[in-house]
C-alpha positions in Angstrom: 54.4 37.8 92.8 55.1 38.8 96.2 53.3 42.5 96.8 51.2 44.2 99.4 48.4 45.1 97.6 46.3 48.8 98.5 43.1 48.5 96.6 41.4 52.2 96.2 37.8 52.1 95.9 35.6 54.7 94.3 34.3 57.0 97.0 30.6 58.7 97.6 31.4 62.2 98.0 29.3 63.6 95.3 31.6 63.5 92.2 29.6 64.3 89.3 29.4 61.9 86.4 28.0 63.5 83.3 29.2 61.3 80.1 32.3 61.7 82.0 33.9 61.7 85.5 34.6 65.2 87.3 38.2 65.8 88.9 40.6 68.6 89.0 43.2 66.1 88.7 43.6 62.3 87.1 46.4 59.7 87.2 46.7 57.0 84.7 49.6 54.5 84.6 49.4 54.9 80.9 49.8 59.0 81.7 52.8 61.2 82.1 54.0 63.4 84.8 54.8 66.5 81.9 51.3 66.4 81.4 48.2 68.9 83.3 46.3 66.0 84.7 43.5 67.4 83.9 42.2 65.3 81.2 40.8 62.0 82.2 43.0 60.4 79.4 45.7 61.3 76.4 44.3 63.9 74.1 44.9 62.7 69.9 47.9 64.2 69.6 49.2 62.9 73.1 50.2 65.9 74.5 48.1 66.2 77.0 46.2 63.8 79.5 46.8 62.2 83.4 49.7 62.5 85.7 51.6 59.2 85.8 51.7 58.5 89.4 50.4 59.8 92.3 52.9 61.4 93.6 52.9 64.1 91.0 48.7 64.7 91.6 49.8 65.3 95.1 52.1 67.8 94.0 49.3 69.9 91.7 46.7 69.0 94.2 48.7 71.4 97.1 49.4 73.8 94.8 45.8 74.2 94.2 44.8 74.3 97.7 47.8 76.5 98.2 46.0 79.0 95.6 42.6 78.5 96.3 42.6 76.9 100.0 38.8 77.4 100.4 38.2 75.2 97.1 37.7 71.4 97.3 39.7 69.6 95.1 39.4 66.3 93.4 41.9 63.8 92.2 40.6 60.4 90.5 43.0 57.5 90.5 42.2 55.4 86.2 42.8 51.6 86.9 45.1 49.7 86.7 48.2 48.7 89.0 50.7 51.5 90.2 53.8 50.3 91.5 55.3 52.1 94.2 59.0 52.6 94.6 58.4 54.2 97.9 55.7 55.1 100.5 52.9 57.6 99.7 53.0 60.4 102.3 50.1 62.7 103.4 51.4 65.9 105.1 48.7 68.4 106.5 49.1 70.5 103.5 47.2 67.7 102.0 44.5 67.9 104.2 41.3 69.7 102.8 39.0 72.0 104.9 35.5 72.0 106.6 33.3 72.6 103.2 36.6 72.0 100.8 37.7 68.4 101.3 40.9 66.9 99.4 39.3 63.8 97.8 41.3 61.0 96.1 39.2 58.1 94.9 38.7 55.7 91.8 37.4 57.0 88.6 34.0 55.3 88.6 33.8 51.7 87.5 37.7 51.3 87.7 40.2 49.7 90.4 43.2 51.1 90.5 46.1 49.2 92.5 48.7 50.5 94.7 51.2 48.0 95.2 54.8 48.5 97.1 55.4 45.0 96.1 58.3 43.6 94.9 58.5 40.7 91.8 60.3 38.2 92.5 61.1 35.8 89.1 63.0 33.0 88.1 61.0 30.1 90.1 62.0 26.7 90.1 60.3 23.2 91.3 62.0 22.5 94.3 61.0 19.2 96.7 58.0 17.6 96.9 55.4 20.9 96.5 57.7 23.6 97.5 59.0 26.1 94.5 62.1 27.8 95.1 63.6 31.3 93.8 67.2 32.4 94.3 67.1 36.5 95.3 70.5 37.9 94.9 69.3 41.0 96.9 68.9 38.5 100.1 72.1 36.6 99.9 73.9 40.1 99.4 72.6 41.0 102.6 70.6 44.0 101.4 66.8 42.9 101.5 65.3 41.0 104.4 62.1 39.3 105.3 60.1 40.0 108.5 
C-alpha cells in the first residue's frame, strides 16, 4: 500500500489516567458518528461510545468551546488506522485559549493512524524485480503522481 502515513503520539499535557483515560471527547474507528463521544468505547448495548472519525470530534469539540470558551477541552484519538477521504482542517475556532487549551492526542498506550493514502491492489510480477499494478484512475486521466 501506497499511503502517507500521520502517526499521532500521546501528548504530556496532564491528562489524567485513573483506571481509565480522561477526555471530553474519543474517536474510535470501531465508533460511530450518532454516538456522544464521550465514552472511551461502545457501552453493552452499543448505543453509545466514540465518534467514528475525527472530523465529527472536531465538530463537538467547537461546540464545546463555543459554550464554555474559557474551558479546556480534550479529545483522545483510540488506535488504530483512520483513513482519510480528505484533509483535516484546523480553523481558529479550534484553537484553545491561554489556560484552556484544545488538546487532541493518543489515548495512552495506543497509536492511532491517520492516513490519506490510497490502496492500490491487484499487483503482478512484472520484469526482473519490478511488480506492476494497472490503476484505471491513472490511464483515465483522473489521478496523477508528483
Amino acid at each position: 500500500m501506497i499511503a502517507l502515513l500521520l502517526t499521532v503520539t500521546a501528548l504530556s499535557s496532564g491528562i489524567a489516567l485513573a483506571g481509565e483515560a480522561a477526555a471530553d471527547f474519543f474517536v474510535s474507528p470501531g465508533g460511530n458518528d450518532r454516538w456522544s463521544g464521550t465514552l472511551p468505547a461502545p457501552n453493552a448495548a452499543a448505543t453509545d461510545g466514540p465518534f467514528a472519525t475525527l472530523t465529527r470530534a472536531q465538530q463537538a469539540a467547537r461546540g464545546l468551546r463555543a459554550a464554555a470558551p474559557n474551558r479546556p477541552v480534550t479529545v483522545l484519538l483510540r488506535g488504530g488506522v483512520y483513513a482519510l477521504t480528505e484533509p483535516i482542517r484546523f480553523l481558529p475556532q479550534d484553537s484553545g485559549a491561554e489556560g484552556a487549551p484544545v488538546t487532541y492526542a493518543a489515548y495512552p498506550g495506543e497509536t492511532p493512524v491517520l492516513s490519506g493514502g490510497s490502496e492500490i491492489g491487484g499487483w503482478k510480477k512484472g520484469d526482473g524485480e519490478l511488480w506492476v499494478a494497472e490503476i484505471p484512475e491513472v490511464k483515465a486521466g483522473n489521478w496523477y503522481f508528483h
